[in-house]
C-alpha positions as CSV (number, residue, x, y, z in Angstrom):
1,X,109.5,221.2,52.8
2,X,108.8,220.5,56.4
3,X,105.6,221.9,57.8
4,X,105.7,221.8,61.5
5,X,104.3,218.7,62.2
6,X,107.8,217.4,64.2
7,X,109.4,216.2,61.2
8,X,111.6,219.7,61.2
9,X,113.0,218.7,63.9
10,X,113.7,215.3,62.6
11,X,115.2,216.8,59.5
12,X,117.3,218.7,61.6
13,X,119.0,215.8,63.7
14,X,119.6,213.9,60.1
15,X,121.3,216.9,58.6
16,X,123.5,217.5,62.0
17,X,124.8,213.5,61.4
18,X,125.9,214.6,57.9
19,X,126.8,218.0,59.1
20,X,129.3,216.6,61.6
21,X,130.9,214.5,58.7
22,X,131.0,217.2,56.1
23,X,134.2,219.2,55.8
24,X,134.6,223.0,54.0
25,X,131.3,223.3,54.2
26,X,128.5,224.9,56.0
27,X,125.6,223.9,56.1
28,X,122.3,225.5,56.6
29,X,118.7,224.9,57.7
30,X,115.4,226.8,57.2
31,X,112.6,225.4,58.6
32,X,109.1,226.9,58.7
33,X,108.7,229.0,61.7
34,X,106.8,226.7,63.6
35,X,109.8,224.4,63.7
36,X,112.6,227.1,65.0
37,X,112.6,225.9,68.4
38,X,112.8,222.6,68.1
39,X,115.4,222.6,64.8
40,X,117.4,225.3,67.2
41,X,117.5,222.8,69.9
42,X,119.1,220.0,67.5
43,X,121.2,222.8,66.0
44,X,122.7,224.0,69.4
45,X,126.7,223.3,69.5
46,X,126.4,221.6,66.2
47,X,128.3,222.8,62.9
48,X,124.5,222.8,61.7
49,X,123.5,226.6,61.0
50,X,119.9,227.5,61.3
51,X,118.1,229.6,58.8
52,X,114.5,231.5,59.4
53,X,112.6,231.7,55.6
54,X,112.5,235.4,56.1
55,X,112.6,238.5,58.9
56,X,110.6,241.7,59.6
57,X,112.4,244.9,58.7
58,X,111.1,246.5,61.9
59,X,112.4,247.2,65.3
60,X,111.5,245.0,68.3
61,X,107.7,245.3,69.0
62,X,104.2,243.9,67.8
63,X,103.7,243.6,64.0
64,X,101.2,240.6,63.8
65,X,102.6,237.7,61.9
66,X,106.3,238.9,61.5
67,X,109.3,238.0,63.7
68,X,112.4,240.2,63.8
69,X,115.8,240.1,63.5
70,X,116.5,240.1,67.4
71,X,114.1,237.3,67.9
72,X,115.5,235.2,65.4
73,X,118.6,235.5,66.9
74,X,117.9,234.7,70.2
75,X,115.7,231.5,68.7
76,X,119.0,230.3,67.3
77,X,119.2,231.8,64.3
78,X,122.3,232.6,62.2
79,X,121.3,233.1,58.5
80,X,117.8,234.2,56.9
81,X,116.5,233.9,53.8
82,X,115.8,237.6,52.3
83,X,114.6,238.1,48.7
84,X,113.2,234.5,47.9
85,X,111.5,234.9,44.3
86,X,108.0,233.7,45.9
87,X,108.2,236.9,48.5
88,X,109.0,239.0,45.5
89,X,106.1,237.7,43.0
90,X,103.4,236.6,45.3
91,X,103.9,239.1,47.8
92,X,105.2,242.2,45.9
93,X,108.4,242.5,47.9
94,X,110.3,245.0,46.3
95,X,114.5,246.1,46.4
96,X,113.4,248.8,49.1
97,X,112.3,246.8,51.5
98,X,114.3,243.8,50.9
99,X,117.2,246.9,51.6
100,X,115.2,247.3,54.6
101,X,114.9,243.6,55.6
102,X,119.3,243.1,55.0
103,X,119.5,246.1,57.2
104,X,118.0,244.5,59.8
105,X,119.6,241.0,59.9
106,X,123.2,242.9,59.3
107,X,121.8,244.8,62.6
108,X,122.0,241.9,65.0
109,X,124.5,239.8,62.6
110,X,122.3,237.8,61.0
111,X,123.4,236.8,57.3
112,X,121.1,236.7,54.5
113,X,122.0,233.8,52.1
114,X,122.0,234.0,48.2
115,X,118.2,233.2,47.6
116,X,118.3,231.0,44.3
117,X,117.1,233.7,41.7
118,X,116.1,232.6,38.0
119,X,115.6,236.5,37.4
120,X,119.3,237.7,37.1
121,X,118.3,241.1,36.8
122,X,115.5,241.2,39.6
123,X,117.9,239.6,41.8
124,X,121.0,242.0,41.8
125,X,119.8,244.1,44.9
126,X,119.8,241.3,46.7
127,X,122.9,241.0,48.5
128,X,124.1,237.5,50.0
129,X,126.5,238.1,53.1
130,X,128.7,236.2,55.5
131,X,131.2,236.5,58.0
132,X,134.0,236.6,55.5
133,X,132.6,238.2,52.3
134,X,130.2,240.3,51.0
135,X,128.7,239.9,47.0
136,X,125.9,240.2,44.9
137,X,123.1,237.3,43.9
């Protein structure tokens, strides 16, 4: 995992070289938040997507330490990670709000990707969207 440090950004350039010679297949990005902006500006008219690791439920407006939907967007972002098995163990996240948080993203046209789940039966309310389909993970 990339920390922040500039080397998101580097990531991001190396996987838009082998994103622009991949074919059927999209890729996707999540860098720590710290990175957005600069893995955005690699991104930008690239067939690399960009993923934040996870969004705040909530309208636009101050919740300390949360981004939202809308802002993610407007950083770049096409895709977020809702219902990662670390959120749900070490922080408790439960199917309401990850409902909540899938609201959200599905609000400005964000897409949630399928979070890789060991937990079968933890992970069926999680729901993994795209432009073209709609299933369960």
């Amino acid at each position: 995992m990339f920390h922040g440090d500039g080397s998101g950004a580097i990531l991001a350039a190396e996987c838009v070289t082998l994103a622009r010679a991949t074919i059927g297949v999209e890729l996707v990005i999540a860098p720590p938040y710290t990175a957005l902006a600069a893995c955005a500006a690699e991104c930008h008219e690239s067939p690399l997507a960009l993923a934040a690791q996870n969004v705040h439920p909530g309208d636009r407006g101050a919740c300390t330490g949360e981004i939202d939907s809308v802002t993610l967007k407007n950083t770049g972002c096409t895709w977020v990670i809702i219902g990662h098995s670390e959120r749900r163990h070490i922080l408790a996240e439960n199917d309401e709000l990850i409902a909540e948080k899938v609201g959200a993203a599905l609000e400005t046209v964000i897409f949630p990707p399928p979070s890789g789940r060991s937990d079968y039966a933890a992970s069926a309310a999680t729901c993994a969207f795209n432009s073209n389909s709609i299933g369960l993970t």
